[in-house]
C-alpha positions in Angstrom: 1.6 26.5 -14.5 -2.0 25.7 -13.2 -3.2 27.9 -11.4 -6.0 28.5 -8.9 -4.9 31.9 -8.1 -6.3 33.1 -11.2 -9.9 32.7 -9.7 -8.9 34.4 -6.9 -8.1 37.2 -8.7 -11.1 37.5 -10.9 -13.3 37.4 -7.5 -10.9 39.2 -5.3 -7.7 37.7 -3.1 -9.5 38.9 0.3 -13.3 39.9 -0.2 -16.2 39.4 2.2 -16.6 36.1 2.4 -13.1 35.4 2.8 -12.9 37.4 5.4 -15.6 35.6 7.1 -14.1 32.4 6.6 -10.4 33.5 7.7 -12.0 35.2 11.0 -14.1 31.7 11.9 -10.7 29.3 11.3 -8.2 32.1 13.0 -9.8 33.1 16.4 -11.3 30.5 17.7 -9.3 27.6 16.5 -5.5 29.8 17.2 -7.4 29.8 20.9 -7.5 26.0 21.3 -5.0 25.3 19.9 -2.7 27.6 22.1 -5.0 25.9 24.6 -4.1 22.7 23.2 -0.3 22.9 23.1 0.6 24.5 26.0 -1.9 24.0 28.5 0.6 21.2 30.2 2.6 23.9 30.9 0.4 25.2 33.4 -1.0 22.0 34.5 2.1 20.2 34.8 3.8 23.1 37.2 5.5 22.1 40.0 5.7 24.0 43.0 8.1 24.6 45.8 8.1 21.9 47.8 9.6 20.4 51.1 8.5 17.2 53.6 5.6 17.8 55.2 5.9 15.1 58.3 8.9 12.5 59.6 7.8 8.7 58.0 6.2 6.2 60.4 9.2 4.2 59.6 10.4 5.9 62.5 8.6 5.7 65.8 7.9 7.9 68.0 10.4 7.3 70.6 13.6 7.1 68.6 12.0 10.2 67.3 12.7 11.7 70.5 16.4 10.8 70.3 17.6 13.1 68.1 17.6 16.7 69.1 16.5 18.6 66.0 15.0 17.7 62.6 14.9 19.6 58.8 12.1 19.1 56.2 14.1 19.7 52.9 12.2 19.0 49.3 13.1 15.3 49.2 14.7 14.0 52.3 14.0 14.5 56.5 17.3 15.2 58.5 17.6 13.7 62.1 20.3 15.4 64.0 22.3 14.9 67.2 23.3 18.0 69.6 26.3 19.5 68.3 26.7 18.3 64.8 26.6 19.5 61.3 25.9 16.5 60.0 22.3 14.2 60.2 22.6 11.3 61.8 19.4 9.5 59.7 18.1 10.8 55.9 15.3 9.2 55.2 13.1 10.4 51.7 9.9 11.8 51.8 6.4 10.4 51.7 4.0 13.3 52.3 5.0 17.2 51.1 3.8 20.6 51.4 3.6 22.6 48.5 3.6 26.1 47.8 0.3 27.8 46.7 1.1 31.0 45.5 0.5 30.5 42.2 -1.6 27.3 41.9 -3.9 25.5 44.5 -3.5 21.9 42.9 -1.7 21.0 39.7 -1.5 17.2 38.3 1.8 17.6 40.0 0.4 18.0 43.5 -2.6 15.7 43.4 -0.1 12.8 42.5 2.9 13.6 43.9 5.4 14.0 40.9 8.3 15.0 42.8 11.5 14.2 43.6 12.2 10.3 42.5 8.8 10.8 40.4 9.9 14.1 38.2 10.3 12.3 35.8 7.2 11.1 35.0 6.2 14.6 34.3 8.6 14.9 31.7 7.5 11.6 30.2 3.9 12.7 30.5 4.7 15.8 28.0 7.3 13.1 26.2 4.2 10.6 25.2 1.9 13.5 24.4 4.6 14.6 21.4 4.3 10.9 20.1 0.7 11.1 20.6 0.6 14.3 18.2 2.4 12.3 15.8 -0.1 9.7 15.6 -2.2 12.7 15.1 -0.4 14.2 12.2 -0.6 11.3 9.8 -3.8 10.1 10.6 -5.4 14.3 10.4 -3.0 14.7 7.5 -4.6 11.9 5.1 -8.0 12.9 6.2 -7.7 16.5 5.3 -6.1 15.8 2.0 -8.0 13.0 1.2 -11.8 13.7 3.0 -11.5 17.6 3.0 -10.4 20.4 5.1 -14.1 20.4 6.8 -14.3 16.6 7.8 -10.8 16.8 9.3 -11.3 19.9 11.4 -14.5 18.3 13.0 -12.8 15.6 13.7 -9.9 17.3 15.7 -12.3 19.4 17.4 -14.4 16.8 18.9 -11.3 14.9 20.2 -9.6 17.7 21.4 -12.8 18.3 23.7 -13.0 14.7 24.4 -9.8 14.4 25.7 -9.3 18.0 27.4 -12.1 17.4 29.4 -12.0 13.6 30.5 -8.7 13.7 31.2 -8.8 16.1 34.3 -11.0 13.8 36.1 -9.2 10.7 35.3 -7.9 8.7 38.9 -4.4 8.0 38.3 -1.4 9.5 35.9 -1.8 5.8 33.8 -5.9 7.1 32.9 -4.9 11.0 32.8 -2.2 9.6 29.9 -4.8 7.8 28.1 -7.5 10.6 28.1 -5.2 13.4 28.0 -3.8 11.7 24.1 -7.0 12.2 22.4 -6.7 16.4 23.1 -2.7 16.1 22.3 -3.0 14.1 19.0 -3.6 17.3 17.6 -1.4 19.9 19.1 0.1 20.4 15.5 -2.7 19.6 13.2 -5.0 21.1 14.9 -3.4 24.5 13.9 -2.0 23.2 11.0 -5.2 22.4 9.3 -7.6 25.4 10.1 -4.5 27.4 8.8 -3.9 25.9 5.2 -7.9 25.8 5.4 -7.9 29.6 5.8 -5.2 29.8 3.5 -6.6 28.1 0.6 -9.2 30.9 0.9 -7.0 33.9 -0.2 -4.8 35.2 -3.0 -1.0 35.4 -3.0 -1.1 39.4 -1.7 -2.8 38.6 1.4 -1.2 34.9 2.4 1.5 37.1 4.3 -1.5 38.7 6.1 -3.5 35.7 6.9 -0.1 34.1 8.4 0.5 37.3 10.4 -3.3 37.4 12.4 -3.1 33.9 12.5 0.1 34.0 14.5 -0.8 36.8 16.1 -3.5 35.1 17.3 -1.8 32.3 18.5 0.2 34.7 20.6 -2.6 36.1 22.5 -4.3 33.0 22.9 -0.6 32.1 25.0 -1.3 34.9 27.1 -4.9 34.6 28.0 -3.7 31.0 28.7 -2.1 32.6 32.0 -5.0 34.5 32.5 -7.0 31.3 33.1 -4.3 30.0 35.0 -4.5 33.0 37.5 -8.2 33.4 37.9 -8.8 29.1 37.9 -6.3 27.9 40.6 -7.2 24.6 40.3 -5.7 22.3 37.5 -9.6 20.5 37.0 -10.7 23.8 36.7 -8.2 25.0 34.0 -8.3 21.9 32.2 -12.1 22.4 31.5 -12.4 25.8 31.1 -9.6 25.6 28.4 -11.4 22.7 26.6 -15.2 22.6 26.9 -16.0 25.5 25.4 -14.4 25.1 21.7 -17.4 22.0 21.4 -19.1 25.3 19.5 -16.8 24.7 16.3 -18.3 21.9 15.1 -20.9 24.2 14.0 -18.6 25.1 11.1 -19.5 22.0 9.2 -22.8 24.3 8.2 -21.2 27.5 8.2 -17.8 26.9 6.5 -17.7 26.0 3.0 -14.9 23.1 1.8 -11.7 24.7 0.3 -12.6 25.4 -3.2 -8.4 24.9 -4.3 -8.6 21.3 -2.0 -12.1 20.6 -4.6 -9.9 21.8 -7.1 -7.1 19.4 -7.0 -9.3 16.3 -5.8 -11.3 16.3 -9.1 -14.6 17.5 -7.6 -15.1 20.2 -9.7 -18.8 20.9 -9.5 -18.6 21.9 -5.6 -16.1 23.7 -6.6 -18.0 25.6 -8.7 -20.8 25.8 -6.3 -18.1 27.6 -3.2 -17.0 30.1 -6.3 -20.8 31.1 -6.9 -21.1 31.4 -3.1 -18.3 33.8 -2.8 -19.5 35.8 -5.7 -22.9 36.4 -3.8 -20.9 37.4 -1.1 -19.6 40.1 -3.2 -22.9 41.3 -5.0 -20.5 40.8 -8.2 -22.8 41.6 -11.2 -23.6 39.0 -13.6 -20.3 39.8 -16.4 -17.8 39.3 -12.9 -19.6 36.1 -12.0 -19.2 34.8 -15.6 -15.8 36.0 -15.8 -14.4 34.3 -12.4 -16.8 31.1 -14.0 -14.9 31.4 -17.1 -11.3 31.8 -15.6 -12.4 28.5 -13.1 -13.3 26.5 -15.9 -10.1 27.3 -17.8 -8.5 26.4 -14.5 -10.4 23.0 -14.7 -9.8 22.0 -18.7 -6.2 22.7 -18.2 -5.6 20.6 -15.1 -8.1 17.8 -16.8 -5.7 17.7 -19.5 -2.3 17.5 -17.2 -4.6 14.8 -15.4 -5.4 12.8 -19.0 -1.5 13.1 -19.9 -0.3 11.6 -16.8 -3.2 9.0 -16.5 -5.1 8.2 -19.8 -7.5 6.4 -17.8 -8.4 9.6 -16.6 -12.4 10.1 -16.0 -12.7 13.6 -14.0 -13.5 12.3 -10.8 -10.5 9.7 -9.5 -8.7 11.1 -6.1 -5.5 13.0 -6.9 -4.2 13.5 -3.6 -1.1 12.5 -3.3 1.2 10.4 -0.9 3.9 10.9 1.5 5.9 8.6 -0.9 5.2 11.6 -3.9 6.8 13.9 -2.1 10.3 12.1 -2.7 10.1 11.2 -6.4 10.8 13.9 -7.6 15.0 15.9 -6.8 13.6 18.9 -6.6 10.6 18.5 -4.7 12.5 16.1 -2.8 15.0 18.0 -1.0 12.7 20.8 0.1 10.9 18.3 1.9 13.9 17.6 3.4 14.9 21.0 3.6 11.5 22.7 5.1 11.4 19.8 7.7 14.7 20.4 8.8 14.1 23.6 9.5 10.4 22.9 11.2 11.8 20.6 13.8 14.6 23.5 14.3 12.1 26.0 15.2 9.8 23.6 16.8 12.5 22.5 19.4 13.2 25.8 20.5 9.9 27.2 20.6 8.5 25.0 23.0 11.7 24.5 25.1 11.4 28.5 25.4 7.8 27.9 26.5 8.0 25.0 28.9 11.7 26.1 30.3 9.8 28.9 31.3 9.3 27.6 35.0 13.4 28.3 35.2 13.6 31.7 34.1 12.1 34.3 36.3 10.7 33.9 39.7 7.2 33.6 38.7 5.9 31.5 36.2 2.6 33.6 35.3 4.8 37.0 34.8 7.9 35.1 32.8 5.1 33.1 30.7 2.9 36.5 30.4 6.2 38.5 29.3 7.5 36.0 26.8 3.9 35.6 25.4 3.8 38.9 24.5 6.2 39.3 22.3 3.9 36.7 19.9 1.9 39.7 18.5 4.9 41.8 17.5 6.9 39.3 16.0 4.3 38.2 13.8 3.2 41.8 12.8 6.9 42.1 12.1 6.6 39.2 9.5 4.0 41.4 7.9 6.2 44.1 7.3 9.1 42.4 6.7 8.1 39.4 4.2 6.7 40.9 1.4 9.6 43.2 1.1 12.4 41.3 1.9 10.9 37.9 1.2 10.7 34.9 3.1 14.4 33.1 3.7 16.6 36.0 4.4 14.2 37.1 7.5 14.1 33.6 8.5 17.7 33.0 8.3 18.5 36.3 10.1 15.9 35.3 12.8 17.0 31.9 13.8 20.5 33.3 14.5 19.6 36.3 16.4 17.3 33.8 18.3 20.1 31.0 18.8 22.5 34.4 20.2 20.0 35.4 22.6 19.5 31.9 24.5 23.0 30.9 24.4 23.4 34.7 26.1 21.9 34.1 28.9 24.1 31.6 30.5 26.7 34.2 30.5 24.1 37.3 31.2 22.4 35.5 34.3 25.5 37.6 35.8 23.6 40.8 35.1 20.6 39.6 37.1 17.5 37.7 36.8 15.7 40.8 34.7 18.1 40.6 31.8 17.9 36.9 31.8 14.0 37.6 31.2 14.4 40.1 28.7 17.1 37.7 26.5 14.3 34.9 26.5 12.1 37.5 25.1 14.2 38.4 22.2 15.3 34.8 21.9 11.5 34.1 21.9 10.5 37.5 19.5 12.6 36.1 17.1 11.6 32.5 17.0 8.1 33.1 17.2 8.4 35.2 13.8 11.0 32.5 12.1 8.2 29.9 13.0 5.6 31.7 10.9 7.8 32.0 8.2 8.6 28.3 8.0 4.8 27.2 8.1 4.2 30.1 5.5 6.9 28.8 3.7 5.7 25.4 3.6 2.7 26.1 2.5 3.6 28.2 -0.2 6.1 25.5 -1.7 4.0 22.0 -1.0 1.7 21.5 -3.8 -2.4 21.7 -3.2 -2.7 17.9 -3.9 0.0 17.5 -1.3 0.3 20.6 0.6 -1.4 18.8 3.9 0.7 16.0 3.2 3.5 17.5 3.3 2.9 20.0 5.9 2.1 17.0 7.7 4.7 15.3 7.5 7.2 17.9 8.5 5.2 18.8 11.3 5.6 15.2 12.3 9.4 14.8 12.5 9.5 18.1 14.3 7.0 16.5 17.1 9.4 13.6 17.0 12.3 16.4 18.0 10.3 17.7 20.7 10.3 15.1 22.6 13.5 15.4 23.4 12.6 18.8 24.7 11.1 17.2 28.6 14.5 15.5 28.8 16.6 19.2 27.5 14.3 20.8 30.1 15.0 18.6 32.9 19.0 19.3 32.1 18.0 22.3 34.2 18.4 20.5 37.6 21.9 19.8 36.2 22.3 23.6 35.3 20.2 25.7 35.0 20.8 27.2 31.7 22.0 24.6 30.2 18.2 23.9 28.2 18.9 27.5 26.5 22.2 26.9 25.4 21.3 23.9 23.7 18.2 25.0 22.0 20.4 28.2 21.0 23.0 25.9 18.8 20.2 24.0 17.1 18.5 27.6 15.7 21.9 28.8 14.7 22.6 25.8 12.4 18.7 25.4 11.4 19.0 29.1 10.4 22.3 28.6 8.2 20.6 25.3 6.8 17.2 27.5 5.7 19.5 29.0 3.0 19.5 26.2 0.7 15.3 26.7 0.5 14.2 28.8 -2.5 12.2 32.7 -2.3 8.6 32.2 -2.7 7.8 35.9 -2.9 5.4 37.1 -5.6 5.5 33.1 -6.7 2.0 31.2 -7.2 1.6 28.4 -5.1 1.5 25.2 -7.0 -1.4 23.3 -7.4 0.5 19.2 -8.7 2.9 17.7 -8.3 4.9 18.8 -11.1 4.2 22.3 -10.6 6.3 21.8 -7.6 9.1 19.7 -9.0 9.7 23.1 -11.4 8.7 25.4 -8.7 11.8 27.2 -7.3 15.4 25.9 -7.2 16.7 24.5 -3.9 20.6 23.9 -2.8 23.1 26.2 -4.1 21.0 28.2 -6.4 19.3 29.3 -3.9 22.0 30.0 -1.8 24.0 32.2 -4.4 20.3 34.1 -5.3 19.8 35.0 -1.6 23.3 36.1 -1.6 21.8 38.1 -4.1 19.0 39.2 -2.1 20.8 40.1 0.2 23.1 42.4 -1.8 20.2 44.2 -3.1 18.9 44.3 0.7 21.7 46.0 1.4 21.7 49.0 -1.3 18.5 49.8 0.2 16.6 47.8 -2.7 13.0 46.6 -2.2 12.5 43.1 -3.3 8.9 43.2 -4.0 9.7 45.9 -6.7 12.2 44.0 -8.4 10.9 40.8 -9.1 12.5 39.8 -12.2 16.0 40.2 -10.6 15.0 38.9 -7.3 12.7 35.4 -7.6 14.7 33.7 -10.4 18.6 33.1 -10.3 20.6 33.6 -13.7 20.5 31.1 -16.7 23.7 29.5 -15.4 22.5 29.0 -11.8 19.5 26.5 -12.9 21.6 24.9 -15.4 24.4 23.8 -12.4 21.1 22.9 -10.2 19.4 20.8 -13.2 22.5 18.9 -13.3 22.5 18.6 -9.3 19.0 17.4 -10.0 20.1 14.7 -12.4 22.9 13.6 -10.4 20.6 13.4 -7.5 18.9 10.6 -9.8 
């Protein structure tokens, strides 16, 4: 198979400049796009609430006819001596809030209560749909301009829109504005992580995955930081956007991918980001030829797949694929399937964890804080875990423990509001890691030409299933744990469903098309080899040692999933 790796591993998987590069498009970028995707959270919060004044509909003198009145959150009360029950309701038009936590959200500057709730939901509803819009169009530019152009692009938007839109007059113009920051709440992540993992060899990917995620995580909790210092939603909304205008300065200091040069044809700036890295590493003059050598063996061979596919051929015609590539072929076909399946799984739950959070706990800054922090363990856990026990098992294990924990706390809220907390943790410990593993994943088993594309694409349909998650949050004022018991039978089956994806530990990534289609087998032949696994797990084996048992299934495995293949034809 083709195979940029071997480049990587003349001039070192994880050397200086690497390292540069992966600290520039982890930090910073994992910070806005935390930023980016949950910002709403705290913006959107709505506070205790009850009527602030009677309406002028009623005057002043029949007013005085009724003996007592009650302000309740949607409704005033006029009562008569002696009874229980009011003798007018009439709904609000002017409310107090609560300012414990927040002096002004959008919620309290327009009013979004009661018979207008929903329009907050429908606020965070359109900005999923406006993140779609932003995974196709960020998806064909990275894949088909560069990692570079496409990153600039999402960075100036994303400051565009963070900033404008706190200012904006009314909820229609705060839509509008707010759009160009949410277009790319996945692919704004989503491309400065294949960018950085492009960058490094197979041995480290795991690692790269692991700080990038963990991150992510603290960038969740300095989120409520801001929101505890800057009580004011303009405030927040700037402070969590202006600043990341400074990452446009890595069009000068971040090279292109070299594998995303690679697989478009342009093999002379390829060269040129190979000879930077090697000054990077001092590398005397035989280790500079040598990684030279192995780059342009790299380059003849994948010229000559290139001239056998396409005679017409001539080194320098655009090889990045389509969305429509991606279901030619059976095999690569129903991992697509497969790996968006499972995105949307983990998607749902992880942000109906994060924006349910107003409903579990009594204070939104502590819950949020608490359930933030258990970003950085899970992910470290994925470094521990992953390159021993591989990739599905983990994930499969994860999204069930995680599904157990938020169906528990309907039943646990008995035990107090504390335990409720701490089962939303682990529900949210364990998600958080299966989520790293599915865009690892992903990553690992989308070919280069493709591998934003694809990415892309599953990122996509799991936007499309979060925007149910408004609407599954809301379900709250129905009851109140009925949000977690939902998003805890979606993890359990997208768990069970992540069995059918092949192992990609110790497996080069694939660099076409076709490397792809014969990349790994999907269905049940990976199901019976993680049974496999998973028998070796359990006699205390460690997958990373045994290779040759562990990443390929037996002869009569791939012959019953070639003739799936074929019948899937």
């Amino acid at each position: 198979m083709l195979d940029f790796d071997h480049v990587l591993l003349e001039i070192g998987e994880f050397g200086r400049y690497q390292r540069f590069v992966v600290l520039l498009l982890i930090v910073p970028a994992c910070f806005m796009n935390a930023y980016n995707s949950f910002g709403l959270v705290m913006l959107t919060y709505t506070p205790k609430h009850r009527c602030a004044s009677p309406l002028s509909t009623v005057n002043s003198t029949s007013a005085m006819n009724y003996s007592s009145v009650s302000y309740e959150r949607c409704s005033v009360n006029y009562f008569f001596d002696g009874q229980s029950e009011p003798a007018l309701t009439e709904p609000c038009q002017q409310w107090t809030y609560d300012k414990d936590i927040f002096d002004e959200t959008l919620i309290t500057r327009f009013n979004l209560v009661c018979d207008r709730a929903i329009i907050s939901k429908n606020i965070v509803a359109i900005m999923q749909v406006s993140s779609i819009v932003g995974c196709f169009l960020s998806a064909y530019i990275q894949d088909t301009f560069g990692r570079k152009m496409a990153f600039i692009f999402i960075v100036s938007t994303y400051v565009f829109g963070g900033v404008t839109s706190v200012f904006m007059p009314s909820v229609t113009t705060f839509i509008i504005a707010r759009s160009f920051a949410a277009m790319h709440t996945i692919s704004g992540w989503n491309i400065s992580y294949i960018w950085a993992l492009e960058y490094v060899g197979p041995s480290k990917r795991t690692l790269v995955t692991t700080v990038y995620c963990t991150v992510y995580g603290i960038g969740m909790m300095t989120l409520a930081g801001w929101a505890y210092v800057l009580r004011d939603w303009q405030h927040l909304g700037v402070a969590i956007s202006a600043p990341f205008i400074l990452l446009l300065s890595y069009c000068y200091l971040v090279h292109e991918s070299p594998r995303w040069l690679l697989g478009a044809g342009k093999y002379d700036r390829c060269r040129a980001v190979i000879k930077t890295i090697n000054k990077w590493e001092q590398s005397n003059k035989k280790s500079r030829k040598t990684s030279l050598a192995a780059l342009d063996d790299v380059i003849t061979r994948l010229h000559a797949e290139q001239m056998e596919e396409n005679p017409d051929f001539d080194g320098s015609t655009d090889t990045t694929a389509t969305y429509l590539d991606l279901f030619r072929g059976a095999n690569l076909r129903m991992k697509t399937v497969l790996i968006t399946f499972c995105w949307v799984a983990n998607a749902l739950v992880y942000t109906t964890i994060a924006y349910n959070t107003e409903n579990i706990g009594d204070n939104l800054l502590v819950t949020w804080t608490l359930t933030a922090a258990v970003e950085a363990p899970a992910t470290i856990s994925n470094l521990l875990v992953l390159n021993r026990y591989g990739r599905v098992l983990p994930m499969v294990s994860g999204m069930i423990i995680a599904g157990l924990c938020c169906i528990g706390t309907a039943p646990g809220s008995a035990a107090g509001v504390w335990f409720v907390v701490f089962l939303t943790m682990v529900g949210k410990f364990f998600i958080s890691m299966t989520f790293g593993i599915i865009c690892q994943l992903a990553g690992e088993l989308y070919p280069t030409v493709a591998r934003g594309v694809g990415t892309g694409l599953s990122a996509t349909f799991g936007l499309l299933g979060q925007t149910t998650m408004p609407y599954i949050v809301h379900a709250a004022a129905a009851y109140k744990f009925l949000p977690m018991v939902v998003i805890g039978i979606v993890a359990i089956i997208g768990g069970c469903t992540s069995l059918f994806l092949p192992e990609t530990l110790g497996q080069s990534m694939p660099q076409t098309l076709a490397d792809a289609e014969s990349h790994g087998n999907v269905g049940t032949g990976a199901f019976r080899g993680h049974c496999h696994r998973l028998k070796l797990i359990l006699t205390c084996r460690d997958l990373s040692k045994d290779k040759n048992t562990v990443l390929q299934c037996t002869e009569e495995e791939e012959a019953n999933e070639a003739e799936a293949a074929d019948a899937m034809l």
